[in-house]
C-alpha positions as CSV (number, residue, x, y, z in Angstrom):
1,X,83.5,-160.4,-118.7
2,X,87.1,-161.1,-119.0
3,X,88.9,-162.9,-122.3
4,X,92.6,-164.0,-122.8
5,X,94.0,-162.2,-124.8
6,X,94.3,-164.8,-127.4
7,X,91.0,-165.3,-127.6
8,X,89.7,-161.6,-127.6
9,X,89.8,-160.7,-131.4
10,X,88.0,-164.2,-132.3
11,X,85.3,-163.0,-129.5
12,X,84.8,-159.8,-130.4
13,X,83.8,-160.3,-134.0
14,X,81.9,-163.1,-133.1
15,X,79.7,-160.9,-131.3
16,X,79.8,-158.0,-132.9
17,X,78.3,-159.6,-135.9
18,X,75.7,-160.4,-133.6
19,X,74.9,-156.6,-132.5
20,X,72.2,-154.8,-133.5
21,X,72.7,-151.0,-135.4
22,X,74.1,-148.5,-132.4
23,X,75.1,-151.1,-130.0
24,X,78.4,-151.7,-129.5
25,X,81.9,-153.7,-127.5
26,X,83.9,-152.0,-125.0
27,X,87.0,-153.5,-125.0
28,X,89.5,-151.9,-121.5
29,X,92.5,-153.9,-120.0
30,X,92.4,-154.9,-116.2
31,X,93.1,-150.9,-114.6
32,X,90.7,-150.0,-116.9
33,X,92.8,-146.7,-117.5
34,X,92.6,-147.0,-121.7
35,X,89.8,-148.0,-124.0
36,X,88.5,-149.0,-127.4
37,X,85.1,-148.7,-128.0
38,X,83.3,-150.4,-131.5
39,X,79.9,-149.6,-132.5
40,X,77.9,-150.5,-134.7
41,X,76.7,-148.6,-137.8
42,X,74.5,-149.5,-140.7
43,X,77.2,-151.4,-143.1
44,X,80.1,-150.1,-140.5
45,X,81.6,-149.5,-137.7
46,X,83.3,-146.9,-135.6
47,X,85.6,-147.4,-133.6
48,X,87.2,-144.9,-130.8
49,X,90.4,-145.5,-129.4
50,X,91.3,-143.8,-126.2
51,X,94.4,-144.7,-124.5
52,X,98.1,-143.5,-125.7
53,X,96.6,-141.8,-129.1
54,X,92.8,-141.0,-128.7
55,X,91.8,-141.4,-132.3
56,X,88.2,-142.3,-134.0
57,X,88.2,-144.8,-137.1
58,X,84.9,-145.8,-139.5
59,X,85.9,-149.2,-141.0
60,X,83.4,-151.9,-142.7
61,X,83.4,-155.2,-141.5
62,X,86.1,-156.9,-143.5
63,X,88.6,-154.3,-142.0
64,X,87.2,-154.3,-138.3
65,X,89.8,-157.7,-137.5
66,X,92.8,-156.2,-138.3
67,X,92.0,-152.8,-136.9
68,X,91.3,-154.5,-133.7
69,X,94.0,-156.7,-133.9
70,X,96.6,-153.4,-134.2
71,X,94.6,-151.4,-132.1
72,X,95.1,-154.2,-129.0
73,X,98.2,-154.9,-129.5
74,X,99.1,-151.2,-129.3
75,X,96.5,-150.0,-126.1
76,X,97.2,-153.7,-124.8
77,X,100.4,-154.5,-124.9
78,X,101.3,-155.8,-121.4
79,X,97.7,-157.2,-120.5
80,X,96.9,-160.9,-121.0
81,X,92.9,-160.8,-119.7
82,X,91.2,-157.8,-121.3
83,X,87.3,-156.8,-120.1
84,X,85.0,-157.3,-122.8
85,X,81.5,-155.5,-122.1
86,X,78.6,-155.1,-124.3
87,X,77.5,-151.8,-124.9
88,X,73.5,-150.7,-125.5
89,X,72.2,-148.0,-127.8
90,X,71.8,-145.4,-125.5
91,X,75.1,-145.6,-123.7
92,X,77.1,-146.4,-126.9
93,X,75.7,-142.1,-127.8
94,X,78.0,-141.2,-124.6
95,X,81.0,-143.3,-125.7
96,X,80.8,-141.7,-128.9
97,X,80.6,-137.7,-127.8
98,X,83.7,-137.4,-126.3
């Protein structure tokens, strides 16, 4: 589904806190050309950037709103509707291997 960008970081950890352990958000703007994939860990999370830096980052869940906050407006910057799709446990192995 597609979220302002206004709305996105609210969303996200919204339903993120929902997720259950190895399911994740994949967050892409409209060409779907860069990425930023969260999953879920047991007290954390680990999110993969890949766009203009492809980085990996394990943060707990006070940190994950501003990470995601800098991490959009970075991969984001021009984009004000950004994809928001849920990820499952087996697919969210894939996102995490490369």
């Amino acid at each position: 589904m597609q979220i302002d960008k206004g709305r996105l970081i609210q969303e996200a950890v919204a339903r993120l806190s929902k997720l259950g352990e190895g399911e994740g958000l994949l967050l892409q703007p409209y060409k779907k050309d860069r990425s930023v994939y969260v999953i879920r860990r047991e007290n954390t999370y680990l999110v993969v950037e890949r766009g203009f830096a492809r980085k990996e980052f394990i943060v707990d869940t006070k940190k994950i709103k501003k990470l995601l906050k800098t991490l959009c407006r970075k991969e984001f910057p021009r984009s004000n509707r950004i994809w928001l799709n849920y990820v499952s446990q087996e697919n969210a192995v894939k996102f995490n291997s490369f």
